[in-house]
C-alpha positions as CSV (number, residue, x, y, z in Angstrom):
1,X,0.0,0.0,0.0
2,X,1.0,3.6,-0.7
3,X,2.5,6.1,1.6
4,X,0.4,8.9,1.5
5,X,-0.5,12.6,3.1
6,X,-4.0,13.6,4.2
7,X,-4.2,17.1,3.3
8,X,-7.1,19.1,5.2
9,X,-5.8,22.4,4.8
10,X,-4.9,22.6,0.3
11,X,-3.2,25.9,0.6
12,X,-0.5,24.6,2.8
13,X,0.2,22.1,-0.1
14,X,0.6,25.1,-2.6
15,X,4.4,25.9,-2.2
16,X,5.0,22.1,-3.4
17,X,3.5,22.5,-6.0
18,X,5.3,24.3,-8.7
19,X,4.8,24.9,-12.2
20,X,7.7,23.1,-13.1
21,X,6.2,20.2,-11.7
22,X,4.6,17.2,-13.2
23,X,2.2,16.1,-10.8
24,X,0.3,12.7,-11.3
25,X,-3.8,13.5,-10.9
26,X,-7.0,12.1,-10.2
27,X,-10.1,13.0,-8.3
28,X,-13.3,11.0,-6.8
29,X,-16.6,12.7,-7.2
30,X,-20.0,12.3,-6.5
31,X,-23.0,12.6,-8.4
32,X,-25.9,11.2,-7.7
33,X,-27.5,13.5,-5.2
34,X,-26.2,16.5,-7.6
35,X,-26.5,18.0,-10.8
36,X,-22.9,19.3,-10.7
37,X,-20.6,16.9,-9.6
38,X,-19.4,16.9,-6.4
39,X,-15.6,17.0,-6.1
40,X,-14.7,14.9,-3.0
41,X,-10.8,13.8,-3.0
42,X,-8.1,15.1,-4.9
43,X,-5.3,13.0,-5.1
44,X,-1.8,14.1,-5.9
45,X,1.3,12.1,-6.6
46,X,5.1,14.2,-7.0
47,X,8.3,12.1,-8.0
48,X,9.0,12.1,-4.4
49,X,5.3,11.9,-2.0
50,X,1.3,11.3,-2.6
51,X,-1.1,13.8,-1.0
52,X,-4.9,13.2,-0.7
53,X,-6.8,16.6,-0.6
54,X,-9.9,17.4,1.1
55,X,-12.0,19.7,-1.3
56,X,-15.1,19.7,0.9
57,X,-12.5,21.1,3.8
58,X,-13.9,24.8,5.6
59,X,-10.4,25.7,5.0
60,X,-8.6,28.1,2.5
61,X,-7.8,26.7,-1.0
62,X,-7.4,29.5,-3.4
63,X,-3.6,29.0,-3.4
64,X,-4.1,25.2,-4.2
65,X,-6.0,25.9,-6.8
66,X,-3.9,28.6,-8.4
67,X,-0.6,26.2,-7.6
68,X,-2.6,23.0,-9.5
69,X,-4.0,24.7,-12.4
70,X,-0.3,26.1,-13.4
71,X,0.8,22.6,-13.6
72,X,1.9,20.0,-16.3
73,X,-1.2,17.2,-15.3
74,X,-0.5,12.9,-15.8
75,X,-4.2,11.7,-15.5
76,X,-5.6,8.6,-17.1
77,X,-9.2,8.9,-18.9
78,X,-8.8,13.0,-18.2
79,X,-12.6,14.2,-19.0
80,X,-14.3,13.6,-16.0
81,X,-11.2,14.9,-14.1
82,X,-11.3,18.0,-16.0
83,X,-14.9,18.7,-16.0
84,X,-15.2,18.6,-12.0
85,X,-12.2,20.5,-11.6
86,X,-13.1,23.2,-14.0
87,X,-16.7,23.5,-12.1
88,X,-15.0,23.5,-9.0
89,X,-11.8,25.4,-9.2
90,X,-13.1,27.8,-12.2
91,X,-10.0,26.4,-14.7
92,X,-8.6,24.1,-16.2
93,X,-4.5,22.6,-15.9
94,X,-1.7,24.2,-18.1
95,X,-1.4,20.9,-20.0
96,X,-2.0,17.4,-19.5
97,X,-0.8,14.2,-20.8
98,X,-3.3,11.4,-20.8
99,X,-2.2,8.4,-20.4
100,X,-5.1,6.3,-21.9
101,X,-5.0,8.1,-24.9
102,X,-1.5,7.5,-24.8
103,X,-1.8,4.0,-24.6
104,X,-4.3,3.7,-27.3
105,X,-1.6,5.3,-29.9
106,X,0.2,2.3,-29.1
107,X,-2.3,0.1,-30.1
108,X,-3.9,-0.8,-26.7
109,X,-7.3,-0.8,-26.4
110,X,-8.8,3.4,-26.7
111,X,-10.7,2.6,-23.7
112,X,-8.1,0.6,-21.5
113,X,-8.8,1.6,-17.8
114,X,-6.5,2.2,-14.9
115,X,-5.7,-1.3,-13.7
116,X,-5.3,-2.5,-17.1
117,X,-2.6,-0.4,-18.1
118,X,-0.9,-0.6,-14.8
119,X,-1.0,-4.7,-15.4
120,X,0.0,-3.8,-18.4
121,X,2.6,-2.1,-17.8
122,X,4.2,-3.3,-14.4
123,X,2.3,-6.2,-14.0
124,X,0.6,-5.0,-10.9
125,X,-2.8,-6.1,-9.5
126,X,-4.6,-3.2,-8.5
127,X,-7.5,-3.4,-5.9
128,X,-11.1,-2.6,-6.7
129,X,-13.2,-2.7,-3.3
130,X,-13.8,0.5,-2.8
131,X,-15.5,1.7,-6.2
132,X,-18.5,2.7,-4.9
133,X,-17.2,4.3,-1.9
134,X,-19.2,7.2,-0.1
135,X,-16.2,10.1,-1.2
136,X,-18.6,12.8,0.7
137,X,-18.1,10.4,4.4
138,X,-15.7,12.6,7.3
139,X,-13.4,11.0,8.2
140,X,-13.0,8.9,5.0
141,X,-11.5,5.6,6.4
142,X,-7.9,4.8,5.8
143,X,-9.0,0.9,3.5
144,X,-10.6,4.1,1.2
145,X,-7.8,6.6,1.2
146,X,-5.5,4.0,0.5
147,X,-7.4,2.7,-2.2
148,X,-7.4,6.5,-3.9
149,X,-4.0,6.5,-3.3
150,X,-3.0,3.9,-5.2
151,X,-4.5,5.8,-8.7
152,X,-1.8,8.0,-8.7
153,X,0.8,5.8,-7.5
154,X,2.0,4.6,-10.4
155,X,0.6,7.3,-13.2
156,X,3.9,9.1,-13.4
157,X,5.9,6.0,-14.2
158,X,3.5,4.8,-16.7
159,X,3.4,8.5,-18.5
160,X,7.2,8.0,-18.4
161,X,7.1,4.5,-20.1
162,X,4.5,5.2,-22.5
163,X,6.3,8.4,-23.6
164,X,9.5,6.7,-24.2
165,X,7.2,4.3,-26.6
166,X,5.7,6.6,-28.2
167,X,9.0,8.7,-29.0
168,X,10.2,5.3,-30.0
169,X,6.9,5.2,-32.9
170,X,7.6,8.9,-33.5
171,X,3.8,9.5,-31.8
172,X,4.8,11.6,-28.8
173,X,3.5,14.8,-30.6
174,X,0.3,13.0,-31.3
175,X,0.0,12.1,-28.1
176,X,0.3,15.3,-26.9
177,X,-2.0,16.8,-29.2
178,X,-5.0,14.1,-28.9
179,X,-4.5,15.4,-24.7
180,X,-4.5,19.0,-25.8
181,X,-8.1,18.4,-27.1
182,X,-9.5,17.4,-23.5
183,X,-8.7,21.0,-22.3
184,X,-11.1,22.6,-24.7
185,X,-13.8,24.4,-22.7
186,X,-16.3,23.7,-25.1
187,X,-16.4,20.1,-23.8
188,X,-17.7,21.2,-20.7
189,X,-20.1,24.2,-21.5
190,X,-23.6,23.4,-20.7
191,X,-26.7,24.8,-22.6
192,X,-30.3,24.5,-22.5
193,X,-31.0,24.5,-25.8
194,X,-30.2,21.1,-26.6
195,X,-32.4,19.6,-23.5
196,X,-34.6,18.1,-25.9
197,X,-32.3,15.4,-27.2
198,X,-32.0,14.0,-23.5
199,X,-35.8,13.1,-23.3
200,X,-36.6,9.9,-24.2
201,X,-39.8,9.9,-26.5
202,X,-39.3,12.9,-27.4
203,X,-38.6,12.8,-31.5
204,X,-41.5,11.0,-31.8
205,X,-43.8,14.5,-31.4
206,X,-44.3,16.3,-33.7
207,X,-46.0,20.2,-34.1
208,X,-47.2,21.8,-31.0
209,X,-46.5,19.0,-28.5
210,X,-43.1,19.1,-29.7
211,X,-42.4,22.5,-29.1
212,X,-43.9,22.0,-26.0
213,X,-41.6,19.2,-24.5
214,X,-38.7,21.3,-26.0
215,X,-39.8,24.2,-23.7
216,X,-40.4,22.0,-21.0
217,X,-36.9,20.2,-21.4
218,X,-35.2,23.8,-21.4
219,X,-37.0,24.6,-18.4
220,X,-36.0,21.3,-16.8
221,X,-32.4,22.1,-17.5
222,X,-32.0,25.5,-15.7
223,X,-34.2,24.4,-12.8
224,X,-32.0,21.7,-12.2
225,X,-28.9,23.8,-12.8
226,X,-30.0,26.6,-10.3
227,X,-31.3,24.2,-7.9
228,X,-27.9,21.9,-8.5
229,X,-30.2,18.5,-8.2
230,X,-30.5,16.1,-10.9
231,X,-32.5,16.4,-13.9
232,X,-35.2,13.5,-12.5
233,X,-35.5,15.3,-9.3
234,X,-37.2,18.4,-10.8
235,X,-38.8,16.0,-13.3
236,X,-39.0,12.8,-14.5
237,X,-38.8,12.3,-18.3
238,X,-41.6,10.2,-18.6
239,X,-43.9,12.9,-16.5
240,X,-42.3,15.8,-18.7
241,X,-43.3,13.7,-21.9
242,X,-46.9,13.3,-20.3
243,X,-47.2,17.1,-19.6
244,X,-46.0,17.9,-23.2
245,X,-48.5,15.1,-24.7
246,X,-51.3,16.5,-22.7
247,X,-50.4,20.1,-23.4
248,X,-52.4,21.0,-19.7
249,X,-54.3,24.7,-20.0
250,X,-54.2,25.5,-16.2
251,X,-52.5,24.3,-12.7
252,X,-55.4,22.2,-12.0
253,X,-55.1,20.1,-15.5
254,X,-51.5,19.9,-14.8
255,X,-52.0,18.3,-11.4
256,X,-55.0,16.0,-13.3
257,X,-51.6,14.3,-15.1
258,X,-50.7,11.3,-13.3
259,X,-47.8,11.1,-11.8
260,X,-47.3,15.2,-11.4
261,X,-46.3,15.4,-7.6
262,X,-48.2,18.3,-6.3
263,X,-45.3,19.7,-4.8
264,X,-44.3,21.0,-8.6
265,X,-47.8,22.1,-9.3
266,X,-47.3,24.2,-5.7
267,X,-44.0,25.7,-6.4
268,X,-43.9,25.9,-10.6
269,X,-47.1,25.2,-12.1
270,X,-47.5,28.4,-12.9
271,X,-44.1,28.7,-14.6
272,X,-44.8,25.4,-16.3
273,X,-48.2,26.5,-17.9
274,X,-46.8,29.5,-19.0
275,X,-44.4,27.5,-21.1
276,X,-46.8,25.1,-22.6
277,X,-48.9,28.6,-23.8
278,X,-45.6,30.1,-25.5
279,X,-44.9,26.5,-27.2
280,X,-48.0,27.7,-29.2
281,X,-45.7,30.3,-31.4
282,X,-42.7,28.3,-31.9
283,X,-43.8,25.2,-33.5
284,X,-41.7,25.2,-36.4
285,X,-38.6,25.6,-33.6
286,X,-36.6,22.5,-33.0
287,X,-36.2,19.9,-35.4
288,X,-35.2,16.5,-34.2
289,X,-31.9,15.4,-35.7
290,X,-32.5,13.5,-39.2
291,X,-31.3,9.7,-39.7
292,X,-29.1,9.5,-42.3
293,X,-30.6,8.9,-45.9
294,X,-29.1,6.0,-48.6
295,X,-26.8,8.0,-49.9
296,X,-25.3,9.6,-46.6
297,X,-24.8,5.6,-45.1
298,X,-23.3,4.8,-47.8
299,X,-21.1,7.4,-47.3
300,X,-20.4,6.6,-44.0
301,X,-19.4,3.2,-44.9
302,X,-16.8,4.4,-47.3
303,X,-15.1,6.7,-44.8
304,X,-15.1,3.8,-41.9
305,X,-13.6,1.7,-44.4
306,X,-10.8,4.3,-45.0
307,X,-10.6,4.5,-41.4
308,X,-10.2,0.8,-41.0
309,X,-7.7,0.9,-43.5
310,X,-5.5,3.7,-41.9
311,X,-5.9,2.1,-38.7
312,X,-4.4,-1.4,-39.7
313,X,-1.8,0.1,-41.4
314,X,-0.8,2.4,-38.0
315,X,-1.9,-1.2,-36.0
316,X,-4.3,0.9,-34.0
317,X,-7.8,0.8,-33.3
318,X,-10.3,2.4,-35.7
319,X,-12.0,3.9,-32.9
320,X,-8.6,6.0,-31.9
321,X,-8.1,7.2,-35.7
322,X,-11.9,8.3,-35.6
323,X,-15.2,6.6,-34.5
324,X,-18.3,5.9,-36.1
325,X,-19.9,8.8,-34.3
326,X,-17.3,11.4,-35.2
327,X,-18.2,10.3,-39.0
328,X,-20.9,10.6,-38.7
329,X,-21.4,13.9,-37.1
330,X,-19.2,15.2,-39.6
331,X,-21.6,13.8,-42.5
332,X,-24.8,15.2,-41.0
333,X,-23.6,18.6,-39.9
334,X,-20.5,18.9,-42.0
335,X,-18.3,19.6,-39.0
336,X,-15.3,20.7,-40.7
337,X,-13.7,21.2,-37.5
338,X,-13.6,17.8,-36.5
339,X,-10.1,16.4,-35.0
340,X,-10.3,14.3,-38.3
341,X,-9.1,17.0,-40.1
342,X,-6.5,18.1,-37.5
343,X,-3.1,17.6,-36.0
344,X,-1.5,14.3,-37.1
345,X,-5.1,13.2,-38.3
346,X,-5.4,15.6,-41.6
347,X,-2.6,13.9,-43.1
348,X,-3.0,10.1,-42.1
349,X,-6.6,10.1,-43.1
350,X,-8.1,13.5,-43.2
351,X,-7.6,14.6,-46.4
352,X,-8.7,11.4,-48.0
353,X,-12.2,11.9,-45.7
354,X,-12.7,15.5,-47.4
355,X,-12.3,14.7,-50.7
356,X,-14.9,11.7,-50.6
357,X,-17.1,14.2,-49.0
């Protein structure tokens, strides 16, 4: 088991941390109760000591935070990290290197996980009792902070390993650039407007009712946001579906829904009425995406066959050169911006992808 620190007070941490630094890091979160999640451990690893940092701590941490976001980050499967940090500290790192995208350039598997690479790697067994810990519990006991320990323990190593590979395939630049794209803040930006695709049920209305249930989803959305609770705590979909459907006149027809709790007729029913009465003059508002015609699966066929071909010839995964869904997006809404046609990408396979499109 790994020697570690149990930090309580971050900003006492901030003078070890500095910018030159590569710091190994990973976080445990909750979610469940929360429409933000909740950042509950930060764990820390140096060349030299591990640190385990209370977030939910009454104690000063703007110095942490400034120290930790100046850094150089090692952190396996880095979205989720980045997300709750960014929410919670207001920023993101200097620069990270993720070390499952690195291992994917190598030809491991794009989604190999934590204990996988470190078997992998170092051919060490690493424990998984304590998944589904409670992260919010004071004191957290030491089986759990051990446990969160041990995910930074051996990420610098591995980044060091990998790297060497990688310079070894001439791939260290991709690498770098494929982690560059996890810092892009409009990964993490969160709208409204596109609440509608979340319902289930909801591209089979058409007309009114669907203009309703895209008001209603909107509404959903910054409810839950302000109220930081989860989206099926302020409504569930099939209810919101039901209220759309029924397209109630007044409070009283909304509470005649079944399964409308009259605590949301009590404290928005108004709101909510009012919403289904302004769905009347947007009808011809959202449009549920379209499923691809003939021509534009065949199309997509074609380019994951180019894929596939690039892929075998770099002996990596199709999925890691480009995924069915990025083709696709980039069919139906022509995103020319796509990492396809970027980086190390535009020349392997990107250019071949524009001119068949």
């Amino acid at each position: 088991m790994p020697d570690y620190q149990y930090v309580n007070q971050p900003d006492t941490l901030a003078a070890q941390l500095p910018g030159d630094t590569q710091l190994a890091v990973d976080t445990e979160f909750m979610r469940e109760k929360t429409y933000f999640a909740q950042l509950c451990l930060v764990q820390i690893a140096t060349r030299d000591e591990i640190f385990c940092v209370d977030p939910l701590t009454d104690n000063p941490q703007d110095e942490f935070w400034t120290a930790m976001l100046g850094g150089s980050w090692v952190v396996h499967s880095a979205r989720q990290d980045i997300e709750v940090i960014s929410q919670t500290a207001g920023g993101m790192p200097r620069e990270i290197f993720d070390t499952q995208v690195a291992a994917g350039l190598l030809g491991m598997s794009p989604q190999i996980g934590y204990a996988g690479l470190m078997k992998e790697l170092f051919d060490v067994d690493m424990a998984k009792s304590h998944t589904r810990s409670d992260w919010t519990r004071r004191p957290l006991p030491e089986a759990v902070l051990q446990y969160a320990a041990e995910d930074v323990e051996y990420l610098l190593p591995a980044a060091e390993v990998l790297g060497e590979k990688l310079q070894q395939e001439g791939r260290l630049d991709w690498a770098r650039q494929d982690s560059r794209l996890l810092l892009d803040p409009s990964l993490y930006e969160i709208s409204g407007d596109q609440a509608i695709d979340r319902l289930k049920g909801a591209r089979n209305f058409r007309g009114r009712k669907r203009a309703a249930a895209t008001r209603l989803a909107a509404w959903r959305e910054k409810e839950a946001i302000k109220r930081n609770r989860p989206r099926q705590w302020i409504i569930r979909d099939n209810v919101l579906a039901d209220i759309a459907y029924n397209l109630p006149q007044s409070t009283g027809q909304l509470a005649d829904i079944q399964g409308v709790p009259q605590k949301l007729v009590t404290r928005a029913g108004d709101a909510l009425v009012a919403e289904l009465a302004a769905s009347e003059n947007d009808q011809n508002g959202y449009q549920p995406p379209r499923p691809p015609d003939e021509s534009q699966k065949a199309l997509l066929k074609e380019m994951q066959s180019q894929v596939a071909e690039c892929a075998k010839d770099l002996g990596l995964a199709a999925e890691t050169v480009a995924s069915k869904r990025e083709l696709s997006a980039i069919i139906l809404s022509g995103g020319r911006d796509s990492r396809v046609f970027q980086g190390w990408r535009l020349d392997l396979i990107g250019a071949r992808l524009q001119q068949l499109l």
